[in-house]
N, C-alpha and C positions, 0 to 999 in steps of 0.2 A: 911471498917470494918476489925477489925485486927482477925487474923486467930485463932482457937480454940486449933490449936496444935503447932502453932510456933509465937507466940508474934512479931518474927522479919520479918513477912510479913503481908502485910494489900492488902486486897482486894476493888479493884476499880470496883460499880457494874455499866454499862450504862443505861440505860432506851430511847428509842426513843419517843416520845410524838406521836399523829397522823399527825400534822399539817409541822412535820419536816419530818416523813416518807410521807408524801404526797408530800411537795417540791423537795425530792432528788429521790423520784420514776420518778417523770415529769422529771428529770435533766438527768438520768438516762436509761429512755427510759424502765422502767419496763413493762412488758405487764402484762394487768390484764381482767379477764372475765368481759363481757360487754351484752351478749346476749346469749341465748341458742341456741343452734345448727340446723339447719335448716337441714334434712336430704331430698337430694335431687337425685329421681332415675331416670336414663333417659330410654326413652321407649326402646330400644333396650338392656334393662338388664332385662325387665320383664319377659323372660321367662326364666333366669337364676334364678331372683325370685322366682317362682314357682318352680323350680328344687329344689333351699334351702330349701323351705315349707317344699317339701316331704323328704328332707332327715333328716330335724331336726324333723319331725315329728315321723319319723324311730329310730332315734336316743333315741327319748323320750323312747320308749320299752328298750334300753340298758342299760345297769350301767352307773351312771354319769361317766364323768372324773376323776382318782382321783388324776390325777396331778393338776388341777384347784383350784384355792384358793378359799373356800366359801365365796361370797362376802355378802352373807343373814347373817352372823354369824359375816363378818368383814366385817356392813358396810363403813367402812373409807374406803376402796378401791376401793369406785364408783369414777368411774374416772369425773372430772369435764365437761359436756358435753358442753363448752361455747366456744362463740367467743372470740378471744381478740385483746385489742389494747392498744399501748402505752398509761400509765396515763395520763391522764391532769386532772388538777385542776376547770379548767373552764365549765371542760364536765364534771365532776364527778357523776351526774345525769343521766350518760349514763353508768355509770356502777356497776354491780350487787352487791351493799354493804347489808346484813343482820348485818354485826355487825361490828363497825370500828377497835375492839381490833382484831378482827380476819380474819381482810378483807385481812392483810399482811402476810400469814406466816411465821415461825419463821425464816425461811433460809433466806426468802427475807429481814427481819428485822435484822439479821445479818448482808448480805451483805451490807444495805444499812449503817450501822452504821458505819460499816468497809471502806466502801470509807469514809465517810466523816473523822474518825480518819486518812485514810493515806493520807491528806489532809489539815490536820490539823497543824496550826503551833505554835510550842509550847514553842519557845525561841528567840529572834531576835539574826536577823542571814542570810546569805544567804539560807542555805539548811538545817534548822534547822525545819524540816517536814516531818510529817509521823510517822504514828505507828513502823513503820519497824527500822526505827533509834533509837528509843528507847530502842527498845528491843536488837539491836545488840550494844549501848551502855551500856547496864546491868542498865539501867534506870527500867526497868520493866522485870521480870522474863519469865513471859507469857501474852499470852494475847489470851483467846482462849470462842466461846459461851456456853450457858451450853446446857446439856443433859433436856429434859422434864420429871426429873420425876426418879424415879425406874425403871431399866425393868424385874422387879419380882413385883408379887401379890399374895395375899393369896386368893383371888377371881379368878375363873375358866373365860377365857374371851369370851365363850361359853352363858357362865351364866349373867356374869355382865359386859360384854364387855370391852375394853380396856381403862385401865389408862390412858394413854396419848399415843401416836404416838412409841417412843421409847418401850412401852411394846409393844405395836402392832408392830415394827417390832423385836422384839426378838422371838416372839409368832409364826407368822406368815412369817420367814425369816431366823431368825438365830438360831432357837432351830434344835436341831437336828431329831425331831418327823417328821418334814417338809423337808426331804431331798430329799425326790420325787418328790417335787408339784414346778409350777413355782414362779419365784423370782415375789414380787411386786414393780416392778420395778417405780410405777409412787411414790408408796410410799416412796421409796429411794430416789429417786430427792427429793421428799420434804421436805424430814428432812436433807439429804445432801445435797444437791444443783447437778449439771448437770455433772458434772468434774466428781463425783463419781458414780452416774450413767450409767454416760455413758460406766466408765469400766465394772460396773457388767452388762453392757448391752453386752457389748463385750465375756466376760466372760462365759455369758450365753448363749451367739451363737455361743462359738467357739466348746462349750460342748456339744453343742447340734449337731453340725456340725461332730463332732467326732463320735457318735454313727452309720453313715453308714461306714464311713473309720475301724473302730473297728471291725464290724462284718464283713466285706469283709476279713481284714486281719486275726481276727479269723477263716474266712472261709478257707484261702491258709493252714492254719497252722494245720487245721484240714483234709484239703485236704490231707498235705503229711503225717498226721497220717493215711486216709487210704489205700492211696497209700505206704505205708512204704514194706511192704510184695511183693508188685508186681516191687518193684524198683530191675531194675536188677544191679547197680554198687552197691548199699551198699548187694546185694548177694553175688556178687563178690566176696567185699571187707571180708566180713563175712567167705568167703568160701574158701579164699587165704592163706590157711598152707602151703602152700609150696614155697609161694614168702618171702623172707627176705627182708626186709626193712636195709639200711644204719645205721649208729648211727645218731642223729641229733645235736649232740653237739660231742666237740672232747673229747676222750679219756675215760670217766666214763662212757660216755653213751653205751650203748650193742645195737646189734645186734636186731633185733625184727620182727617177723612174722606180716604181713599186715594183716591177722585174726584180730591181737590182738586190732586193729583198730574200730572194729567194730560197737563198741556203740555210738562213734564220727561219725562214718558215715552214722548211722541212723539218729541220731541229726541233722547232718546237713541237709539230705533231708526233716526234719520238716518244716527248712528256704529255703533253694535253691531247689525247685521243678517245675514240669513245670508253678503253677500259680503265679509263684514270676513275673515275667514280666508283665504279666497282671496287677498285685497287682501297681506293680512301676507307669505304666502308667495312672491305675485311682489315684496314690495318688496325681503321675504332676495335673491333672486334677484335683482333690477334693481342693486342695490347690487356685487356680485360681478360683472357684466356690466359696469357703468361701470367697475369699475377693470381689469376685465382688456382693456376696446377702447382703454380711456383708456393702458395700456402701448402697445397696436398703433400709437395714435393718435401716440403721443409720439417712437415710433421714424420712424414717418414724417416728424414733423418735424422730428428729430434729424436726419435723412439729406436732409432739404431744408436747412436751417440748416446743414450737416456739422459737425455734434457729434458723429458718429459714433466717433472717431477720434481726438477733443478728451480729454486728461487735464487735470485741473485743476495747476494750476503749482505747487510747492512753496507751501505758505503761510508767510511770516511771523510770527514768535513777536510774541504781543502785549507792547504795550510795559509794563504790567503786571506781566505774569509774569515780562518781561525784569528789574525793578526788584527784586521779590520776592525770584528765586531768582539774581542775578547771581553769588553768591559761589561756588554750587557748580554745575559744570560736565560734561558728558560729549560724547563723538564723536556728532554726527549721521549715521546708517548713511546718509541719501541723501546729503546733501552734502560732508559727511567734513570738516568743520569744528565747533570746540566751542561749544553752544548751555545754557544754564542748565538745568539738572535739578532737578524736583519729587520727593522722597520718596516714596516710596509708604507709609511708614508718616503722613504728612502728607498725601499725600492722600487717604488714607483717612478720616482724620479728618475732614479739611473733609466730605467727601462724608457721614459721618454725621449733623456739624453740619448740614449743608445737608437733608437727610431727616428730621430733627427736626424742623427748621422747615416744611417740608413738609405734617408729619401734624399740626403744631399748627395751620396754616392752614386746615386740613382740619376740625380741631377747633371751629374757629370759625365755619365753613360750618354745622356742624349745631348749633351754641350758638344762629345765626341760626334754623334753622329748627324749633329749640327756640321758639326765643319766638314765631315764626309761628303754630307749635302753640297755643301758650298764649295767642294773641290771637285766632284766631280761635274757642276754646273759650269766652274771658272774652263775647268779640263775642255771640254767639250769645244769648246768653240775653238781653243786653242789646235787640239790635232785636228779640227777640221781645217785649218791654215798650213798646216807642217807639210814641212818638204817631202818627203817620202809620200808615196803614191800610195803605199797599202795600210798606212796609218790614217793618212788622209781617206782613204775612202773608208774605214773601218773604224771611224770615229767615238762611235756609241760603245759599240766592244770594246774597244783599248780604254776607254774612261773606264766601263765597268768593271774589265780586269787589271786596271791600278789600282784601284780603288778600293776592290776586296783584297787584293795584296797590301795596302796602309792599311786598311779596316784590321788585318790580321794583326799587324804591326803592335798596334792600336791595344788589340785586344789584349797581347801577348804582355803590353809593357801594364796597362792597367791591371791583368792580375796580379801582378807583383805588388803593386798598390792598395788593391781590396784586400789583399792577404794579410797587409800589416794593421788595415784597418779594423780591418775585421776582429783581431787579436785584438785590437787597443779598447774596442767598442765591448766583446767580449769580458774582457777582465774590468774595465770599467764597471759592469752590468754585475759582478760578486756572485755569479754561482757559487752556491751551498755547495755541491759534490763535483766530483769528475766528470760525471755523465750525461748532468746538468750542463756544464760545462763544454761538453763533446756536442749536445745536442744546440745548446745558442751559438757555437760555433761553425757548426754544419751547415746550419738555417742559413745564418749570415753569409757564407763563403758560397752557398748554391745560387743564392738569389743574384747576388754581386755576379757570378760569372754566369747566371744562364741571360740573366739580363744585357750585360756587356757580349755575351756570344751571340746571341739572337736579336738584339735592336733593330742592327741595320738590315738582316733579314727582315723584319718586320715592318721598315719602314719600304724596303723593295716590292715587299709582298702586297702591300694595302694603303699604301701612300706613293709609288711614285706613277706620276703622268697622272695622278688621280685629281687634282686640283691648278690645274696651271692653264687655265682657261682656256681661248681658243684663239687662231689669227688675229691680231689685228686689235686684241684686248685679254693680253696674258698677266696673269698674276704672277708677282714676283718681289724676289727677299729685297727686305730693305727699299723698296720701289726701285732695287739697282738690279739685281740680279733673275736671269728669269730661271722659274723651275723647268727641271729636267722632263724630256717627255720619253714616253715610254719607245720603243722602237718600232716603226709600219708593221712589223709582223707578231706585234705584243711583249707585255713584258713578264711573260712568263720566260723568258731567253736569259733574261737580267736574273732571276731569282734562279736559275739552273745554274747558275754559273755563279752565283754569290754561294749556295749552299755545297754543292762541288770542289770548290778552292778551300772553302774555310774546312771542308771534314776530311779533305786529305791532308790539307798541312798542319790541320791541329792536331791528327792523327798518330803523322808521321814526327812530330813537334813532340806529342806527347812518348810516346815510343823512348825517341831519343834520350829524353832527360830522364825516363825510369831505367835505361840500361846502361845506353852511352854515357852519362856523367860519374855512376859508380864504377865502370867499368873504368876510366879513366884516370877517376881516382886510386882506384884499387892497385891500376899497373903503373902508375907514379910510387907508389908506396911500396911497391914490389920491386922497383927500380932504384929507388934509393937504401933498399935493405940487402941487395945484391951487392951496389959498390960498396959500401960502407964494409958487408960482412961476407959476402962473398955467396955463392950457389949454394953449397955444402952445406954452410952452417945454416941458411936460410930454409932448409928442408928439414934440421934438426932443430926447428923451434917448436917449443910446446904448443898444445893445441889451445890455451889461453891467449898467449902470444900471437897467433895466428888470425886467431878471432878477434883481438882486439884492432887488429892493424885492418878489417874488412869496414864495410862503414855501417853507423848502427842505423836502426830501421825508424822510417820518418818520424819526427814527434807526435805527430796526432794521429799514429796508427794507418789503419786502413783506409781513410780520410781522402789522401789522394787518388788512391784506388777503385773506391765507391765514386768520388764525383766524375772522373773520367768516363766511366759507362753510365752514370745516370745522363750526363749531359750528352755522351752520344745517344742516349733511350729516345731523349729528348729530338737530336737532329732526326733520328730515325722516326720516328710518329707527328712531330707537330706539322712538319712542311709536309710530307713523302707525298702528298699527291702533286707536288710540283718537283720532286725529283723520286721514282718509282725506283732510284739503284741506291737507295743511301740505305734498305737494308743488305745489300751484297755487300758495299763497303765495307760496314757494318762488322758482315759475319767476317770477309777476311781479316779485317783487323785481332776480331776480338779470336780466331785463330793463332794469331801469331801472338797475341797479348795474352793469351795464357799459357803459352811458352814462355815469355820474357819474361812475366811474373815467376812465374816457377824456377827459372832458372837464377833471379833474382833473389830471392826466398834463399833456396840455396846455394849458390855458390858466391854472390855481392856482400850479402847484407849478416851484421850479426844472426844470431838465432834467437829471435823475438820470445818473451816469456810464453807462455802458452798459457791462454784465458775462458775462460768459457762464456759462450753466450748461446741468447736461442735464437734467436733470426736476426734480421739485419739490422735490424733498429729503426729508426727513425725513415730512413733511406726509403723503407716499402711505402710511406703516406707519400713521399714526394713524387715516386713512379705513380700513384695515385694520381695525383694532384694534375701531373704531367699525360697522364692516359683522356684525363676530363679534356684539359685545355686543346688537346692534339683535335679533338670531335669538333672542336668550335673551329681553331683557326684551319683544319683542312676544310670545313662548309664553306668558312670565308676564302678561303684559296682557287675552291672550283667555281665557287660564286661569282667573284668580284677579279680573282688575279686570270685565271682561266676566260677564254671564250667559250666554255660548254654552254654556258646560259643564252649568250648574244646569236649564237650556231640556232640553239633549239626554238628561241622565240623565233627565229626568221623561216626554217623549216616549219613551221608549223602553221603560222601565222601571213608572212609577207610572200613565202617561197615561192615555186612552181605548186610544189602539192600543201596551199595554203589549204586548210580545211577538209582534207583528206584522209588525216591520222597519219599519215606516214613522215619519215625522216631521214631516209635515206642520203646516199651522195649526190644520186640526181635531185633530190629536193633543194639540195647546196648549191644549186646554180643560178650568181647571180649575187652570193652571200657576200662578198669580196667588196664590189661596188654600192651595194646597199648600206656598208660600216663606214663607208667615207662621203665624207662632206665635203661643199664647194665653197673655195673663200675664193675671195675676188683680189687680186694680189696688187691693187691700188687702192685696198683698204688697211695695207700693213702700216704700222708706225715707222717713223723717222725712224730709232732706235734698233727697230727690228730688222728693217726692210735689206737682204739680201745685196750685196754685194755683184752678182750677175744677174741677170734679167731673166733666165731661163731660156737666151735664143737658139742654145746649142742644138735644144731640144726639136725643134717645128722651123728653124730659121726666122724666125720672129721673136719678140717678147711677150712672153706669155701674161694673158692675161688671168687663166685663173691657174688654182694648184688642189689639192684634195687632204685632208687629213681626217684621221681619226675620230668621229665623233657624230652622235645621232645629231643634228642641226641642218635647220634649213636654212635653202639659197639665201644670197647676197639680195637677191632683187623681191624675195617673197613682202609680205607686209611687216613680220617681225624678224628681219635680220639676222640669221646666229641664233634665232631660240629654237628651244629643244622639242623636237619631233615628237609626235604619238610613239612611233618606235622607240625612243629612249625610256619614255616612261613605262613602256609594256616591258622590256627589257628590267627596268630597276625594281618594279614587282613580282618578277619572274625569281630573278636573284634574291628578294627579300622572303619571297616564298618556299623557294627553293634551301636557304639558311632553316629557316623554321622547322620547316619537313625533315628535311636532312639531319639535323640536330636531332630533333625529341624522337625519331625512325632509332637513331644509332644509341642512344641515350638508351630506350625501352631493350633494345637489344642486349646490349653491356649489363642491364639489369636484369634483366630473364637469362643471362650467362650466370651472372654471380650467384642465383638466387638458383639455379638447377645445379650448381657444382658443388657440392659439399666440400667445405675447409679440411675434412679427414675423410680420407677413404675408409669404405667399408670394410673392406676386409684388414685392414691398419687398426680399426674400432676393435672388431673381434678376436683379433690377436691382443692388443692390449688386455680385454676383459678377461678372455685365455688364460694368459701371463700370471696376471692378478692372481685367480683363483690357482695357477699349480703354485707360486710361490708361497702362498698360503700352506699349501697341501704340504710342498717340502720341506718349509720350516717345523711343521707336525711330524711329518716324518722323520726327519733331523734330529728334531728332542727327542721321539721318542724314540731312537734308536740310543743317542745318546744316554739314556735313562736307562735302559734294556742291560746298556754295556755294563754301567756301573752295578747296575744287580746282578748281573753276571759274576763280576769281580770281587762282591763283597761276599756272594753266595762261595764261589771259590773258596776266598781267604777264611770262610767261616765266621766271619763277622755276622752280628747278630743286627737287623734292621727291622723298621715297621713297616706294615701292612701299607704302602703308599699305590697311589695310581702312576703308572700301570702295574 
C-alpha cells in the first residue's frame, strides 16, 4: 500500500495465518501455557504460613501500598498463573487455547514472522537471504512491528479500561502520575519481548538498590554538617590570622592569611569526616551485594519469563564477513554445512591493528587532559590579576570551575569521536556474528568513554599538588610552567567539585538527547504533516503510517542505555568516598530515567522487535570489573586525596594524647600548624617571587610564609628535607591502602560465596514444576487414550487389548 504522504514509498503489511504461527512455534521451541499452577506447601513452611496470616491480616488495618499497581482497575496485569512447555502441534489439545487469534501474542507473532523473513531467500544466489541484507542493500528502508493502537484516550482507563496493551503501558508505566509505583514489568515483556525487559528489570533494581547506599551517604554528609562546629582543624583553620599562606601560583598571586580559607575547609569536612571510611567500605560492599541479589534477582525472572531452559538459536554469519572471507571455506561442527573461514594469522593482525588504535585513543584522552593541566596552570595566575574582587580573590575555585565546564566540553565532543572510531576499529576487526559484534563494540565504546569521563578525575584525585615541589625549588612543565597546587584547605574541594559538575550535567546532557531530540524530531514531523495535509487527515492516518513518521530505536539497541548507567555505576562507587551525594544523584536521576525511557519506548520511538535474552550480557563482567577497581581507587582516595591518614598519625603519634590510644577532637589541637612548613621568602626564585612583599599583612615585609608540606626550617642543617613526620605519615597511608584493600576484598568474597546465585525456594519450585509437568503430561495422554477407547467402544469398533 503506497504511503499517504510520500507516493515514492509503499508499505509491505505481513500477516501470519495460525497454521504457520503454529509450525514455526514447534520449530522454534516457543513455550506456551499448558496448565494452571499447582501451588504446593511443604509441611515444614506451615508455620511460616500462619505467621503470613497474621501479618497480612495486620496489614489489612494499614494504608494499602501505594507503590503497588492496582491490578483490580488494570486487570491485564494478572500475571498468567500456568505451566508451560514447548509447542507441539500433535499435543495441541494439551494446551490452554481460548482463542487462536489470541493464543500468540503480538511479540511472539513478531518474532516468529521475523525468523522466518531472515530466512527467507529472496533472489538466487549464494547468500542471497535474510531480511537483514535487504535492508543494508537499500532494498527496503525499514522493516519494523507496529504499535497496538494509540497510547491516548478520551476515556479515563479507571472508567472504561484500557485500549489496547500500549495505552495500558503509557497509563500505567510511562505517564508521569506513576512515578512512585512499581514498573509492570511482565507487561513489558509482552509488548517488548525479554531483551527489553530484562533491562528495565535491571534498571529497576539497581534504583532500587541505590535508596540504602543514598541515605547512608546522605547520612555521612549530614553527619559532617553536625559535627561541622565541634571540628577542631577547620577551627583552626577559621581562627589562623596570623599564619600567612605562600602565593600558589608565581608572581600575581599574593600572599594570604589561612583564615581566609575558611569556608573551603568547612566544605570539605561535609565530605572528608570521620564517617567517610565507614561510608567507602559499605559502598565496596553495597556494590558486591547488588550484583550478587541482582543474579538471584534475574534467575527469578528467568524462570518467570521461562528463559530458564531457552539457548540462544544458532546465529547467522554477518553479511560482512560473508563478503570478506567467501573464497575460503570450512565445516561448521553445529550444523555440518560449509560457512567462510577467517585466518587466525589475519585475525590476529586485525585484532592488533584494532589495539593500536585503542592505546592511541587513549593517548589522546590524556593529550586532552594534558592541556586541562596547562590551562588551568596558565588560568590561575591570570584571575589571580583580574579586575573583579571576587574572581580575584577566588582564584583557585574559578580555575577549577572553568575548567571542569571545558573538561565537559572536551568530553562531550570526544565522544562523538570514539563513537566513530570505535565503529571503524570494530568492523576493521570482522566479527563472525552480531553478538560478536555487539560485544567488541561494547568493550571498545565503555573503555573510550569511562576513560575520557574519569581521566581528569583521576588526575584531581592522585596527581594534583602531588608533585610540584616546594618554595623556592618547584617542578615545573616544560621548565616554563609551574604545576598547580592543591588549596591550604586540601584538594579534596577540587575533586567535589570536578565530580559534582561533570554528574549533573552529563546527566542532565544525557536526559536530554534520549527525550529532547526525538521529541523534537517527532513534533517537526508532526508539524509539517499538519500544513501539508491538515489536522483531520493527520488523525485518519493508518497506524503503519503513524509509526513510520516516529523515529526508529537506536542501531545498536540497548547500547546507549546500558552504558549510561554503567558509567554512572561507575561515578557512583569508584570516587564516592570523596563525594558521599553521588549515590542520591544517582537515585533521582535514575527515577526520572525510567520514566523517560518508558515514555520513550512508547510514545518516540518505533516498536522495536521483541527478542529474547537471559541476562544482560556482557555489561554484568564490566559492573564486575568496575566494583574491583572502585575498592582500590576509594583506599587510594582516603589514603592519599583525603587527610584521614595525616589527622590520625598526628592524633596518635605528635598530638596532645600522643601515646595515649585516644583520637579525639581534643587530640586535634595543634593539627593545623604541625601540616605547615616554614620557607623563608628570600629564598624564592626570581620567577617566582610575588609581586607584593606581604606588608599589608604586619606593616613590614614579610619575611617568612607557610605551606603545605611535612619539611624542615629554612636554617635547620638540611634545608626543605622531609621530616620524621612525613615519612610516618607515608607508611601510615601505604599501610592503610594494604589493610583497607585485602579487609574489603575478603569481605566482597565471604558476600559472594554466602549468597547463592538461586534462591532456595526458586530451586524447589523449579524441581516441583519438573516432576507435575511430567505427572501431567501422563495424565494428558492417558486421558487422551481413555477418550478414544471410549469412542471406539461406543461406535462398536473392534480394538486390541493395548495399555491402558
Amino acid at each position: 500500500q503506497s504511503s499517504l504522504t510520500n507516493s515514492d514509498i509503499i508499505f509491505v503489511k505481513l500477516h501470519a495465518p495460525w497454521e504457520v504461527l503454529g509450525k514455526y512455534a514447534e520449530l522454534m521451541n516457543v513455550r506456551m501455557p499448558f496448565r494452571r499452577k499447582i501451588y504446593y506447601l511443604h509441611r515444614r513452611y506451615k508455620f511460616m504460613n500462619r505467621i503470613e496470616k497474621q501479618i497480612s491480616r495486620f496489614r489489612g488495618w494499614l494504608p494499602r501500598k501505594p507503590m503497588k499497581l492496582d491490578k483490580e482497575t488494570l486487570p491485564d496485569l494478572e500475571e498468567n498463573d500456568c505451566y508451560t512447555a514447548p509447542f507441539s502441534q500433535q499435543r495441541i489439545h494439551h494446551f490452554i487455547i481460548h482463542n487462536k487469534d489470541t493464543f500468540f501474542n503480538n511479540a511472539t507473532r513478531s518474532r516468529i514472522v521475523h525468523h522466518i523473513l531472515q530466512r527467507l531467500k529472496y533472489e538466487e544466489g549464494k547468500n542471497k537471504i535474510g531480511l537483514n541484507r535487504l535492508l543494508s542493500n537499500g532494498s527496503y528502508e525499514a522493516a519494523f512491528p507496529l504499535h497496538e493502537g494509540s497510547y491516548r484516550s478520551k476515556n479515563s482507563i479507571r472508567t472504561h479500561g484500557a485500549e489496547n496493551h500500549r495505552h495500558l503501558l503509557y497509563e500505567c508505566w510511562a505517564s508521569w502520575g506513576v512515578w512512585y509505583k512499581y514498573q509492570p514489568l511482565d507487561l513489558v515483556r509482552r509488548y517488548f519481548g525479554e531483551k527489553i525487559g530484562l533491562y528495565f528489570a535491571w534498571l529497576g533494581w539497581y534504583t532500587g538498590m541505590l535508596f540504602p547506599a543514598a541515605f547512608i551517604g546522605l547520612f555521612v554528609f549530614l553527619y559532617g554538617v553536625t559535627t561541622l562546629n565541634h571540628c577542631q582543624v577547620s577551627k583552626e583553620v577559621c581562627q589562623a590570622t596570623d599564619i600567612i599562606m605562600c602565593p600558589i601560583c608565581d608572581k600575581y598571586c599574593p600572599f594570604m592569611r589561612l583564615s581566609d580559607s575558611c569556608v573551603y575547609a568547612k566544605v570539605t569536612h561535609l565530605f572528608d569526616n570521620g564517617a567517610t571510611v565507614f561510608f567507602a567500605v559499605f559502598m565496596a560492599v553495597w556494590a558486591t551485594v547488588f550484583l550478587e541479589f541482582w543474579k538471584r534477582r534475574r534467575a527469578v525472572i528467568a524462570y518467570d519469563w521461562d528463559l530458564i531452559d531457552w539457548e540462544e538459536e544458532e546465529e547467522e554469519i554477518r553479511p560482512q564477513f560473508e563478503a570478506k572471507y567467501s573464497k575460503k571455506e570450512r565445516m561448521n561442527p553445529i550444523s555440518g554445512k560449509p560457512e567462510p573461514y577467517q585466518a587466525f594469522a589475519d585475525k590476529c593482525s586485525r585484532l592488533i591493528v584494532s589495539a593500536s588504535g585503542i592505546f592511541f585513543m587513549i593517548c589522546v584522552v590524556i593529550a586532552a587532559v594534558f592541556g586541562i593541566v596547562i590551562y588551568r596552570v596558565v588560568t590561575v595566575s591570570t584571575f589571580a590579576a583580574f579586575k573583579w574582587a571576587l574572581i580575584r580573590n577566588n582564584s583557585q575555585v574559578a580555575t577549577t570551575g572553568t575548567a571542569v565546564c571545558i573538561n565537559f566540553c572536551i568530553i562531550m565532543l570526544l565522544n562523538v569521536l570514539y563513537e566513530k572510531v570505535a565503529l571503524f576499529l570494530t568492523n576493521l576487526e570482522q566479527p563472525r556474528t552480531e553478538s560478536e559484534w555487539e560485544n567488541s563494540f561494547t568493550l571498545k565504546m565503555f573503555l573510550f568513554q569511562f576513560v575520557n569521563l574519569n581521566s581528569s578525575t583521576f588526575y584531581i584525585a592522585f596527581f594534583l599538588g602531588r608533585f610540584t615541589g616546594h618554595p623556592g625549588a618547584y617542578l615545573r612543565l616544560i621548565n616554563r610552567w609551574r604545576l598547580e597546587e592543591c588549596h591550604p584547605s586540601g584538594c579534596l574541594i577540587d575533586l567535589c567539585m570536578q565530580m559534582g559538575i561533570i554528574m549533573v550535567l552529563k546527566q542532565t546532557w544525557n536526559n536530554f538527547m534520549e527525550l529532547g531530540y526525538p521529541l523534537i524530531q517527532n513534533w517537526w514531523t508532526r508539524r509539517k504533516l499538519r500544513q501539508e495535509y491538515g489536522t483531520q487527515r493527520k488523525t485518519s492516518f493508518p497506524q503503519w503510517e503513524k509509526d513510520y513518521n516516529l523515529q526508529p530505536m537506536n542501531a545498536y539497541g540497548l547500547f546507549d542505555e546500558y552504558l549510561e548507567m554503567i558509567l554512572q555505576f561507575g561515578f557512583t562507587t569508584i570516587f564516592v568516598a570523596a563525594f558521599p551525594l553521588a549515590p542520591l544523584l544517582a537515585l533521582l536521576n535514575n527515577i526520572i530515567e525510567i520514566r523517560l525511557d518508558a515514555y520513550k519506548f512508547v510514545t518516540q520511538w518505533r516498536r522495536p522487535l521483541a527478542s529474547r535474552a537471559k541476562d544482560i550480557g556482557i555489561w554484568y563482567g564490566i559492573l564486575e570489573g568496575i566494583g574491583i577497581l572502585s575498592v582500590i581507587t576509594n583506599a587510594f582516595v582516603i589514603a592519599v586525596t583525603s587527610d584521614f591518614i595525616p589527622r590520625l598519625v598526628y592524633a596518635y603519634k605528635y598530638g596532645p594524647c600522643a601515646g595515649q590510644g585516644e583520637a579525639g577532637q581534643k587530640c586535634m589541637v595543634g593539627y593545623v600548624n604541625a601540616s605547615l612548613s616554614v620557607f623563608l621568602v628570600s629564598d624564592f626564585e626570581n620567577r617566582s617571587e610575588p609581586t607584593s612583599n606581604g606588608s599589608e599583612f604586619s606593616g613590614s615585609p614579610l619575611k617568612y610564609c607557610r605551606y603545605r608540606d611535612y619539611r624542615d626550617p629554612p636554617h635547620s642543617p638540611v634545608p626543605y628535607g622531609y621530616t620524621l613526620q612525613f615519612w610516618h605519615v607515608l607508611a601510615a597511608r601505604l599501610a592503610f591502602i594494604i589493610v583497607f584493600e585485602h579487609l574489603v576484598f575478603c569481605i566482597k568474597h565471604l558476600i559472594s560465596y554466602l549468597i547463592p546465585d538461586l534462591p532456595k525456594d526458586l530451586r524447589d519450585r523449579m524441581r516441583r514444576e519438573k516432576y507435575l509437568i511430567q505427572e501431567m503430561m501422563y495424565e494428558a495422554e492417558l486421558e487422551r487414550l481413555q477418550k478414544e477407547r471410549k469412542e471406539r467402544k461406543k461406535n462398536g469398533k473392534s480394538y486390541h487389548n493395548e495399555w491402558p
